[in-house]
MOPAC internal coordinates of N, CA, C and O (Angstrom, degrees):
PM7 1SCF
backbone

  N    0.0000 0     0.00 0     0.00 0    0    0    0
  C    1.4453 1     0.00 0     0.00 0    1    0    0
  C    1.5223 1   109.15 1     0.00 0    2    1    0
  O    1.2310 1   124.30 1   -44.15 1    3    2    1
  N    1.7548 1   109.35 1   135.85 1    3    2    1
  C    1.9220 1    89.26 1   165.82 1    5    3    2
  C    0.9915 1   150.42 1   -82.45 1    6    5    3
  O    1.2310 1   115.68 1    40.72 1    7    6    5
  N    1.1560 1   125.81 1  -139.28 1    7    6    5
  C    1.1104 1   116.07 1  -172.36 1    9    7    6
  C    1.9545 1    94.89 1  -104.48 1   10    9    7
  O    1.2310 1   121.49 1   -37.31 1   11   10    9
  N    1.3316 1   114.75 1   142.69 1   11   10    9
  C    1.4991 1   101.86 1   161.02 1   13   11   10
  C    1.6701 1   141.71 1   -87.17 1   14   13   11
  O    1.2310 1   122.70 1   -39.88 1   15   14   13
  N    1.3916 1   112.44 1   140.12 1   15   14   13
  C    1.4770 1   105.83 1  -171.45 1   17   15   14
  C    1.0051 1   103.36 1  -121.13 1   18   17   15
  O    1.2310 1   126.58 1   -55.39 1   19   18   17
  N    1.9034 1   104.95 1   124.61 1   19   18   17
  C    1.5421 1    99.57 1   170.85 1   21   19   18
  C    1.6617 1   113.08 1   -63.49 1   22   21   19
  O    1.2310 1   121.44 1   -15.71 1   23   22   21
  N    1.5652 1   114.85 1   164.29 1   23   22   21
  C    1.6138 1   114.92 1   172.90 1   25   23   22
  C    1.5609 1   117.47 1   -65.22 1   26   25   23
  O    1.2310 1   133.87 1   -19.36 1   27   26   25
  N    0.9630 1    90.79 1   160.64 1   27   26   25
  C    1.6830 1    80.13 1   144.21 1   29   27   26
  C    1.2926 1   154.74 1   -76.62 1   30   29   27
  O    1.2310 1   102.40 1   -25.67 1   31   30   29
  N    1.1239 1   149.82 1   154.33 1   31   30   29
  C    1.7914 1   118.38 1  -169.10 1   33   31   30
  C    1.5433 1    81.74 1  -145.74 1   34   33   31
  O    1.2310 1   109.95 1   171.64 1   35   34   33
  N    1.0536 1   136.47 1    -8.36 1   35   34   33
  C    1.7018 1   110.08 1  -179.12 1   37   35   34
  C    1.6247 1   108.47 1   -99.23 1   38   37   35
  O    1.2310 1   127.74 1   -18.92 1   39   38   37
  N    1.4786 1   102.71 1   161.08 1   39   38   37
  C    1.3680 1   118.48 1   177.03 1   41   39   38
  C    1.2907 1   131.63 1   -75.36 1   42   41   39
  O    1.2310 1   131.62 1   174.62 1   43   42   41
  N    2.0620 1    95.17 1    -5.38 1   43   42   41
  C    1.6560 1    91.43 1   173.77 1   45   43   42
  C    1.7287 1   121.88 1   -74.49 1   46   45   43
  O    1.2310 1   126.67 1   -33.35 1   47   46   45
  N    1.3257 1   104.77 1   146.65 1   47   46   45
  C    1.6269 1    97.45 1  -172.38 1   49   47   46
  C    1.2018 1   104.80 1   -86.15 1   50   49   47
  O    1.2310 1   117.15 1   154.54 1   51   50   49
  N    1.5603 1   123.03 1   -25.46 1   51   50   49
  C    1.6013 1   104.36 1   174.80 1   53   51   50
  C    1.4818 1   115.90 1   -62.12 1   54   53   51
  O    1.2310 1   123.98 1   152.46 1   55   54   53
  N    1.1763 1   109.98 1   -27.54 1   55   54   53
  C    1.9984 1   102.72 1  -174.56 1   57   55   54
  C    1.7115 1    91.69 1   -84.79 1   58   57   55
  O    1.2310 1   113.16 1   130.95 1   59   58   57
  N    0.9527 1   130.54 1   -49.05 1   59   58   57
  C    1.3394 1   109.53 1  -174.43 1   61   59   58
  C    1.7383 1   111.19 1   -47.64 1   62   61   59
  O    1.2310 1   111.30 1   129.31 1   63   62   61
  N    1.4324 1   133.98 1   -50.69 1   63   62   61
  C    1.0799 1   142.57 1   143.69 1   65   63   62
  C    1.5482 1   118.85 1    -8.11 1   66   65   63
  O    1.2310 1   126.52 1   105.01 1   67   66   65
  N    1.4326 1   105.07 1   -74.99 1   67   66   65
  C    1.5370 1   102.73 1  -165.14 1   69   67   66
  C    1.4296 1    95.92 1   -61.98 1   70   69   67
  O    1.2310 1   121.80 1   123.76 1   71   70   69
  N    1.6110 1   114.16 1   -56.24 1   71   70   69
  C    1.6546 1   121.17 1  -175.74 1   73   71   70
  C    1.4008 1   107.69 1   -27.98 1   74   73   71
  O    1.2310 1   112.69 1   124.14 1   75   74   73
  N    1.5579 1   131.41 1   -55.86 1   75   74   73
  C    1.5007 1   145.51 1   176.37 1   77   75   74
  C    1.4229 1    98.91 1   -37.20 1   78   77   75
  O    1.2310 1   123.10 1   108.47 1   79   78   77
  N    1.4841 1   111.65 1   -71.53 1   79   78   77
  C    1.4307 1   113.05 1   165.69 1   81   79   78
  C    1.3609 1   153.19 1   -31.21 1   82   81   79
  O    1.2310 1   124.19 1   150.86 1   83   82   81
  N    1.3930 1   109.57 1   -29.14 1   83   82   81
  C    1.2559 1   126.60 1  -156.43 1   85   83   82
  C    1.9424 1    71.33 1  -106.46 1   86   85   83
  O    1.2310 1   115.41 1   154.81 1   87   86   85
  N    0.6409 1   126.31 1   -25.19 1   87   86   85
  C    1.6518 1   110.74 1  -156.13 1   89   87   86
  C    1.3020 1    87.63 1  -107.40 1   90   89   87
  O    1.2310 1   111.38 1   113.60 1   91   90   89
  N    1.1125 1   133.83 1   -66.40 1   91   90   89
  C    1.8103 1   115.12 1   171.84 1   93   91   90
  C    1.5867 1   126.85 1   -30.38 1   94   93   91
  O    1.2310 1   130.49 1   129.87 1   95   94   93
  N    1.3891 1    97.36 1   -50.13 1   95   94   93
  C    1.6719 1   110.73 1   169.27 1   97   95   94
  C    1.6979 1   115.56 1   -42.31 1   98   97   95
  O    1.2310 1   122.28 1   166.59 1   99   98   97
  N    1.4563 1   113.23 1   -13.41 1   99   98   97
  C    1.4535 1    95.73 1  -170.49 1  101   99   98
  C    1.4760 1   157.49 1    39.33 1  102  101   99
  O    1.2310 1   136.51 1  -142.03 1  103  102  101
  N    1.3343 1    85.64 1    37.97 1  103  102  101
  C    1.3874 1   120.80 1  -161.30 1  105  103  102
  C    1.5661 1   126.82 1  -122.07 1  106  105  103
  O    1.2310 1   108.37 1   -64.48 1  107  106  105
  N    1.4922 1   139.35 1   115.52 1  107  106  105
  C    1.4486 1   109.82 1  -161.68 1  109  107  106
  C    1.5643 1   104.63 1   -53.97 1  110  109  107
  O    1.2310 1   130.67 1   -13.38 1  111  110  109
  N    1.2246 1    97.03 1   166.62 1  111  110  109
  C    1.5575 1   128.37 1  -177.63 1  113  111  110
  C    1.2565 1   106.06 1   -63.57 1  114  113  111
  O    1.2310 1   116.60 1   126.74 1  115  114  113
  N    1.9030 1   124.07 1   -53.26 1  115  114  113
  C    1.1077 1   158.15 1  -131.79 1  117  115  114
  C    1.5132 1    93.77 1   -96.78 1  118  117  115
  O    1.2310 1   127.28 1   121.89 1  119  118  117
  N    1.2892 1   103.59 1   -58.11 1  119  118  117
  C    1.8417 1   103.79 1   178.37 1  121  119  118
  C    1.3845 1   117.19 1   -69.23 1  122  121  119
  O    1.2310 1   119.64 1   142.01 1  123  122  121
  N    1.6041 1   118.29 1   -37.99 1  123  122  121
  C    1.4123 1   114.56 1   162.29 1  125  123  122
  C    1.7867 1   117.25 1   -39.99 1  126  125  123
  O    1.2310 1   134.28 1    95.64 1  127  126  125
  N    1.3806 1    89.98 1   -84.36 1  127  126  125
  C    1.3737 1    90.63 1   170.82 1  129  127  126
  C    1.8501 1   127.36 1   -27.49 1  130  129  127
  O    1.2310 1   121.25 1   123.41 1  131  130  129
  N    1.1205 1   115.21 1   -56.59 1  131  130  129
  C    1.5630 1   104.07 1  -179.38 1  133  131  130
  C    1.4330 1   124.32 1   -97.19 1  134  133  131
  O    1.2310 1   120.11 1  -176.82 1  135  134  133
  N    1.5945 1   117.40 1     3.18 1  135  134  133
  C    1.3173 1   112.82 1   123.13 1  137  135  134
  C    1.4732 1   134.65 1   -32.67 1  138  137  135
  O    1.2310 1   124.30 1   121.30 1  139  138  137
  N    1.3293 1   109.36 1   -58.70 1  139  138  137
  C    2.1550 1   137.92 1   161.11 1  141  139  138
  C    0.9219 1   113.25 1   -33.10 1  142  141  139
  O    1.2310 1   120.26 1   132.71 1  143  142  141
  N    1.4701 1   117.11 1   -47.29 1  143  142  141
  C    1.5778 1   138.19 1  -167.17 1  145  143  142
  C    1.6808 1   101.73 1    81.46 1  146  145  143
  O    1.2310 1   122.51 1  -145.37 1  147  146  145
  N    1.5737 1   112.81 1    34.63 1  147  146  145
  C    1.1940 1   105.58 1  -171.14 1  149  147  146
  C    1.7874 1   117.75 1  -105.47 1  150  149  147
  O    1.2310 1    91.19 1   -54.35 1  151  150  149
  N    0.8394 1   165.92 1   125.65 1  151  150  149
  C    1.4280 1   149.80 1   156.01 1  153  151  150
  C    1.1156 1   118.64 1   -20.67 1  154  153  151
  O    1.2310 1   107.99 1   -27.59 1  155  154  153
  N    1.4537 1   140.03 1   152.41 1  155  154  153
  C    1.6657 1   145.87 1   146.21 1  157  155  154
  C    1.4052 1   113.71 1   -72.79 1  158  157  155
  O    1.2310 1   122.90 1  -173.82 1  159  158  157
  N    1.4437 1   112.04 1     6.18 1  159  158  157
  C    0.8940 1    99.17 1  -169.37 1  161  159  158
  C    1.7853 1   100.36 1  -127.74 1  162  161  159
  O    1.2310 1   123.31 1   164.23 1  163  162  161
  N    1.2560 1   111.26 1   -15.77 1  163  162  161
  C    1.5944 1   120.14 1   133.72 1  165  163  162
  C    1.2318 1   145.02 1   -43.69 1  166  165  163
  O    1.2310 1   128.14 1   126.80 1  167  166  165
  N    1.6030 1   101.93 1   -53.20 1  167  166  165
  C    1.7598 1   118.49 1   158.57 1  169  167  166
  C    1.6112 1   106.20 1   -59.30 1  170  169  167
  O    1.2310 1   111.62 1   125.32 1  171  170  169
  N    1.3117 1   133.39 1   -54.68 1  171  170  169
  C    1.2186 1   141.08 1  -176.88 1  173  171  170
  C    1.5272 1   102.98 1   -43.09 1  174  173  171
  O    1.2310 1   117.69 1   135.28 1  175  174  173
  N    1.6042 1   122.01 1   -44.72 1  175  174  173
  C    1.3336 1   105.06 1  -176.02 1  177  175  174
  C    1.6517 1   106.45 1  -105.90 1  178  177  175
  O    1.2310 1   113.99 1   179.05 1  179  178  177
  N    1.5488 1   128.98 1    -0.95 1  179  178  177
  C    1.2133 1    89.98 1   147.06 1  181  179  178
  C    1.3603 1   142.90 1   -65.73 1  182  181  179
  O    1.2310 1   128.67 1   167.11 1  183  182  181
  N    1.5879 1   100.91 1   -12.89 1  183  182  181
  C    1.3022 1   115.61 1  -167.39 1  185  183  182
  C    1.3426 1   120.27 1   -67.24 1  186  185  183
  O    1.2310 1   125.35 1   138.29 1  187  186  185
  N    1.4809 1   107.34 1   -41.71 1  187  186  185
  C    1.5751 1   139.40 1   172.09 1  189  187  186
  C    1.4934 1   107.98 1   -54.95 1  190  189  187
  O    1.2310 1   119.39 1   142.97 1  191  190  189
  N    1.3908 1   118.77 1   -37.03 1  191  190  189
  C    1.4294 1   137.73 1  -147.88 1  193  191  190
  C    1.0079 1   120.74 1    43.24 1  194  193  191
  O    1.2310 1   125.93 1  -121.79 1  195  194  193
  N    1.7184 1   106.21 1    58.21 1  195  194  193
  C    1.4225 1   120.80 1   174.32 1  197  195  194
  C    1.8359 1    96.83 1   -85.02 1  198  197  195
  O    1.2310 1   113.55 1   115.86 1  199  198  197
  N    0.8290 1   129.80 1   -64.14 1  199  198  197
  C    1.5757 1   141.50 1   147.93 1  201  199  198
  C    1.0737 1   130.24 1   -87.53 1  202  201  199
  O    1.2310 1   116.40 1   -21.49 1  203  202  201
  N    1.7223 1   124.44 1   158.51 1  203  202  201
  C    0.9863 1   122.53 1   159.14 1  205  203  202
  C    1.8914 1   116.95 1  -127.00 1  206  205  203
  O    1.2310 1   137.65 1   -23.01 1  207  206  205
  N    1.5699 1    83.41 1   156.99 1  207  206  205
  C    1.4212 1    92.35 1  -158.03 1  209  207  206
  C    1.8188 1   113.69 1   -70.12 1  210  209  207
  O    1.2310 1   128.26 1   -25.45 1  211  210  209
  N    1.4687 1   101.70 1   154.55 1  211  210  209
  C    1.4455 1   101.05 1   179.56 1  213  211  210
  C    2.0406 1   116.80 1   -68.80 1  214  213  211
  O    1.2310 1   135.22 1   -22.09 1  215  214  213
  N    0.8889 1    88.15 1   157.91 1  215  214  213
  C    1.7311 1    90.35 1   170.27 1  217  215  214
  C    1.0939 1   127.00 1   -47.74 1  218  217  215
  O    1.2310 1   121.17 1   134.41 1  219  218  217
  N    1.6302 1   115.37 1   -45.59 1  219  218  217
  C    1.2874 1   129.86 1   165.02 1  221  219  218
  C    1.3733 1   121.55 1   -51.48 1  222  221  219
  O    1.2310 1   122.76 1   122.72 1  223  222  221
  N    1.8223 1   112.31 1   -57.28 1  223  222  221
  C    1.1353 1   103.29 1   165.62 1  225  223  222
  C    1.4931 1   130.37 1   -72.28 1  226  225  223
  O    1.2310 1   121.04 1   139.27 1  227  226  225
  N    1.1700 1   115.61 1   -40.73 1  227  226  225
  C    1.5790 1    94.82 1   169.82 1  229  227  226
  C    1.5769 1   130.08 1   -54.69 1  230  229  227
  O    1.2310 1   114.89 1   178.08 1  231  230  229
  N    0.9969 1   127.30 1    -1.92 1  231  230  229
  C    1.5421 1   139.91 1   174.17 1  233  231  230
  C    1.4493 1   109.31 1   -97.12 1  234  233  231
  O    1.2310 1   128.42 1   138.66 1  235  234  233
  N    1.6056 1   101.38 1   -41.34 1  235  234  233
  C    2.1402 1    92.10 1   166.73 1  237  235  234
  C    1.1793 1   108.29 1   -66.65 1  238  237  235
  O    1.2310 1   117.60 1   160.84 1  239  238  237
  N    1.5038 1   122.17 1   -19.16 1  239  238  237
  C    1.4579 1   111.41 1  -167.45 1  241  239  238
  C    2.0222 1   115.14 1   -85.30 1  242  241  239
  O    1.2310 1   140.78 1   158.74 1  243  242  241
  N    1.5349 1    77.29 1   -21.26 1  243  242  241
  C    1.6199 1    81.17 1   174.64 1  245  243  242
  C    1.2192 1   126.66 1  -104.14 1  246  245  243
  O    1.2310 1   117.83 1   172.33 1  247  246  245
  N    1.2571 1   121.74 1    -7.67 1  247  246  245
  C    1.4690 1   143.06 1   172.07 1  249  247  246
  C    1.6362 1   101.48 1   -60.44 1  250  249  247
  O    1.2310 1   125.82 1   122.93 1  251  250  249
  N    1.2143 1   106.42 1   -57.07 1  251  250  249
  C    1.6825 1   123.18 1   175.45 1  253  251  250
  C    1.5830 1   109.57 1   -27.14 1  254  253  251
  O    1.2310 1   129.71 1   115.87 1  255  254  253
  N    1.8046 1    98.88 1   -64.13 1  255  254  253
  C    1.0612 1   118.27 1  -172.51 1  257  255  254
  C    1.8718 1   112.77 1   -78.58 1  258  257  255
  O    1.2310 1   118.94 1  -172.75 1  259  258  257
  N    0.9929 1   119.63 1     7.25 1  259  258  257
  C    1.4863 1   122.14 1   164.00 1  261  259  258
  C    2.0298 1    99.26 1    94.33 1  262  261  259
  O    1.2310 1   124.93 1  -155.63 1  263  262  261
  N    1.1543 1   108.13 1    24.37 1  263  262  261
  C    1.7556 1   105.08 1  -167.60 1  265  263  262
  C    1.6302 1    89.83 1  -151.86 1  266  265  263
  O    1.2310 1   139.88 1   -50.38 1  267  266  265
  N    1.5432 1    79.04 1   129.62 1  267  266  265
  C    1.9980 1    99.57 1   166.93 1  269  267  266
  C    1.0231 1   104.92 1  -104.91 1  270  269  267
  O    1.2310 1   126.72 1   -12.92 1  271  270  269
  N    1.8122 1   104.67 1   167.08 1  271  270  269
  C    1.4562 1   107.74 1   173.69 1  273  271  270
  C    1.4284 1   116.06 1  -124.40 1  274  273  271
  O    1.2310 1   131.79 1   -33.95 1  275  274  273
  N    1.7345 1    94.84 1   146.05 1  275  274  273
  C    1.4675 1   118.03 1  -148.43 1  277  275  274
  C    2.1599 1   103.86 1  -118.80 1  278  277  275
  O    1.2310 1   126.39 1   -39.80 1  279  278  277
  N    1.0107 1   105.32 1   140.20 1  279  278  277
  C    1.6119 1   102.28 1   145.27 1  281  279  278
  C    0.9969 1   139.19 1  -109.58 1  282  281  279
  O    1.2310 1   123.56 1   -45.72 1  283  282  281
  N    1.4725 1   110.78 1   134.28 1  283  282  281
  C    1.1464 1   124.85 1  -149.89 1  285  283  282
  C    1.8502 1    95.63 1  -117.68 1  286  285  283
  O    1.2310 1   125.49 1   -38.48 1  287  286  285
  N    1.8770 1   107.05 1   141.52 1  287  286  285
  C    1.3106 1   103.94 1  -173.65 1  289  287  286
  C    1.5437 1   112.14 1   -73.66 1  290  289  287
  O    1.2310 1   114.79 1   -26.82 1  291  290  289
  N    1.1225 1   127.48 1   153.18 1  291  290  289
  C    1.6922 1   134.64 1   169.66 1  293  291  290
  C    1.0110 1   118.32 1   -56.37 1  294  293  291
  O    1.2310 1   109.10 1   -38.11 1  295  294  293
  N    1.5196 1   138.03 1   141.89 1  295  294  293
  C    1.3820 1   140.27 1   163.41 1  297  295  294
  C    1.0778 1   107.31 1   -50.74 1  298  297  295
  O    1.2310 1   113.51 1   -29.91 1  299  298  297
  N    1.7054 1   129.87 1   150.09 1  299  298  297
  C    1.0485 1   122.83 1  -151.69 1  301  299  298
  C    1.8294 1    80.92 1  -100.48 1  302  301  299
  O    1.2310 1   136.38 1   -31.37 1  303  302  301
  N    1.2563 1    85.89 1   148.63 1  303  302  301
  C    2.1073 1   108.17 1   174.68 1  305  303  302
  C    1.2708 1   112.44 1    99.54 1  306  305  303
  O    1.2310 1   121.86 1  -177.12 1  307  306  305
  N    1.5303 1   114.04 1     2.88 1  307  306  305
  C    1.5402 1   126.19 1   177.45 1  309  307  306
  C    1.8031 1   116.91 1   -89.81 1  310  309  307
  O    1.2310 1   120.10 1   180.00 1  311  310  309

């Protein structure tokens, strides 16, 4: 049986993103994260959008996972 993942519930699109990630990756959650140097229990509330994560950490978190983070320009009319 797997492991369970809560959803996501916030409106930021980068955590919905990484979240996508982290679960495609096939990988525990738990080891990602403290690779990051991050808590599960940090990820848990960006997830919630109880917080959001620092710059730093969202880039350890994706570095882990083989992906940096980039800006990207807006569709135009947005």
């Amino acid at each position: 049986m797997g492991t369970y993942r809560a959803p996501v519930l916030t409106g930021n699109p980068a955590i919905q993103e990484l979240d996508r990630i982290v679960r495609a990756s096939k990988r525990e959650q738990r080891e990602i994260m403290a690779k990051a140097g991050v808590t599960n229990a940090a990820y848990g509330n960006w997830k919630r959008g109880v917080f959001e994560p620092t710059l730093s950490s969202l880039q350890a978190v994706a570095g882990v996972l083989g992906y940096r983070v980039a800006l990207i320009p807006e569709e135009p009319g947005k």
